[in-house]
C-alpha positions, 0 to 999 in steps of 0.5 A, a space after each residue: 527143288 534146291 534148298 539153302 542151307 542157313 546155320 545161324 550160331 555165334 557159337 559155331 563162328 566163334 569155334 566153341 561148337 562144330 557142325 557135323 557138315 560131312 554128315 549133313 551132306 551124306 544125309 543130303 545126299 542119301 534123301 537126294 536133296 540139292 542144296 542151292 547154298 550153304 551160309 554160316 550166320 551170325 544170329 544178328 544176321 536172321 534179322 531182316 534176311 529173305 528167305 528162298 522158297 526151301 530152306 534148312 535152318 539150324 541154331 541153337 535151341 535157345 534161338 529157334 522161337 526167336 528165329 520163327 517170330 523173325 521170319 514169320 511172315 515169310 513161312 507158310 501157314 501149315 506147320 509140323 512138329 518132327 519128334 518135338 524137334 524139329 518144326 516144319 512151316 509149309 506153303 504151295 512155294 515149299 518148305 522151311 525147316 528149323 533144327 536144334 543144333 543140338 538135335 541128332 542129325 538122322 532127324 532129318 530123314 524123317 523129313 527129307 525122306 521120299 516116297 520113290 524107290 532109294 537104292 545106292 551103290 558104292 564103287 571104285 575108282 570111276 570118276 565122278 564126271 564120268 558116273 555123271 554122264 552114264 546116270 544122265 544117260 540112263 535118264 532116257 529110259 528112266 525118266 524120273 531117275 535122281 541121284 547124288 554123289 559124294 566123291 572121297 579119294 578114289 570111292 564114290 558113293 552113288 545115291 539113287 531114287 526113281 518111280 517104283 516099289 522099294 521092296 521089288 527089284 525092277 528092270 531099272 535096278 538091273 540098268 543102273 546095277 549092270 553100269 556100275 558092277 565092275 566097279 562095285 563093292 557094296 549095295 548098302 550101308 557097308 564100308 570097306 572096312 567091314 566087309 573086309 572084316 565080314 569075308 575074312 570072318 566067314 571064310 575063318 582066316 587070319 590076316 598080318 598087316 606091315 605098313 610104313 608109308 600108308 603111316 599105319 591109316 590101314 590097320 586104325 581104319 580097320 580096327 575104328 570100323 569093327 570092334 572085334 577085328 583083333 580076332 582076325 589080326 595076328 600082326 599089325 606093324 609099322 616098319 620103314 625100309 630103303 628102297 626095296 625092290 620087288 624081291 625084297 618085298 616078296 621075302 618080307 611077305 612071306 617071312 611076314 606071314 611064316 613069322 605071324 602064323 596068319 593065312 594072309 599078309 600084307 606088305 606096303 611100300 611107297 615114296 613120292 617121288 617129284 608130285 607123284 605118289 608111287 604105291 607098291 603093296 603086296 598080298 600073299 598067301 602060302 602059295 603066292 604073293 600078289 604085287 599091286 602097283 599104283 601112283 595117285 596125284 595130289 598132296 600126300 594126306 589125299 594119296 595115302 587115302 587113296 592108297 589106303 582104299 585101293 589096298 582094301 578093294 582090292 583086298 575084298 576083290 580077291 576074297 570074294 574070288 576066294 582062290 587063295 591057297 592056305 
């Protein structure tokens, strides 16, 4: 069942208000919804449009009645009121929802949602066509599996549905989980970041941070993503050098982490160099220091991204491992 997404607003053409795609499309994902189209109207356009037989419509509050009374005729008999927000019109074809644009967006969950089991995965760096291939692969034992990906600089997020009860985990949850468990991080809602935060929290250990190319996107993304990670910073800073070698990056990683008091410190260096972008970082502790070497394809703003979320999984990887030495 596709649906097409419509957003009729002069405003939102014009500039002078945004919709927040990126969070409609986690919504659409996590509810497993497939999106046919996606159309951004002017209000005059609603005027004498077809609609499909699944629709998603977002306007302004002051246009939805004019919007219902246009497509009248063409919506089902029953209909639905959602938190005094959002009306639902319904019929044996399927469905057309209209939404405030103003409207909190989690409102669509209360009508996207289903009723078979949900579970999610989140992993790194696997291809997307790649999680593809094995998902439909698992159709064969798991005939009503459904799923959606959202693919962002070397994470995907894996959003999955089949027959069963919530609350229990089933063999089919086990084949899906043992696909993706070398690759994984996180079953649920937590992002890098915060499970970054979590361990070294529990585990009561400091960190020091010395960026440069990563342009300082490692330490604002785990400051943004936990309100208390200053707790466990004891040095955050940017610093630029010449081509250092590996010793070089070695001594400043541990004079990082003498300096700073911290029981972990993090060096990261990287240059591009012809269309590549090459990516060193260092993790240490007072026994040893880690190098990690990577290079990513695509234009700089992509690679430093990913190489902002190869450091942190790489990080959470061996704080689950918990060898270090303090």
């Amino acid at each position: 069942m596709k649906h097409r997404i419509y957003i009729f607003s002069d405003k939102v053409l014009k500039g002078f208000s945004v919709f927040d795609f990126d969070k409609a499309i986690q919504i659409f994902a996590k509810t497993i919804t497939e999106i046919d189209s996606v159309e951004f109207l002017p209000i005059e356009k609603s005027k004498g449009l077809n609609l499909g037989n699944n629709n998603i419509i977002f306007s302004e509050n002051e246009n939805i009645d004019d919007l219902i009374i246009n497509f009248y005729s063409q919506l089902g008999q029953n209909k639905e009121i959602i938190d005094e927000q959002i009306v639902v019109f319904s019929s044996e074809k399927g469905k057309t929802i209209f939404m405030p644009l103003e409207s909190n967006l989690d409102l669509l969950y209360k009508v996207l949602k289903t009723d078979n089991k949900f579970c999610q995965f989140h992993v790194f760096g696997m291809n997307k066509n790649v999680i593809i291939e094995k998902l439909d692969n698992l159709k064969n034992e798991i005939p009503s599996l459904k799923f959606k990906i959202v693919e962002n600089n070397i994470l995907c997020d894996i959003y999955l549905s089949y027959s069963g009860e919530n609350d229990l985990i089933d063999d089919n949850l086990v084949k899906i989980a043992s696909v993706f468990k070398a690759n994984m991080y996180s079953e649920n809602e937590l992002n890098l970041e915060t499970i970054v935060y979590q361990l070294l929290k529990m585990k009561n250990l400091s960190i020091s941070i010395c960026e440069n190319v990563t342009q300082g996107k490692i330490l604002s993304a785990l400051l943004e993503n936990n309100n208390l990670f200053s707790s466990v910073l004891k040095t955050g800073k940017i610093e630029f050098y010449d081509k250092p070698d590996n010793n070089f990056l070695h001594n400043r990683s541990m004079k990082l982490l003498e300096e700073s008091g911290s029981d972990l410190a993090i060096v990261t260096y990287g240059e591009m160099v012809e269309d590549k972008f090459s990516f060193i970082f260092t993790l240490a502790d007072k026994k040893e220091v880690h190098f990690y070497k990577c290079n990513f394809s695509g234009n700089i703003n992509n690679s430093i991204e990913m190489a902002k979320n190869t450091l942190l999984y790489h990080l959470v990887k061996k704080l689950r491992q918990n060898d270090f030495a303090f």
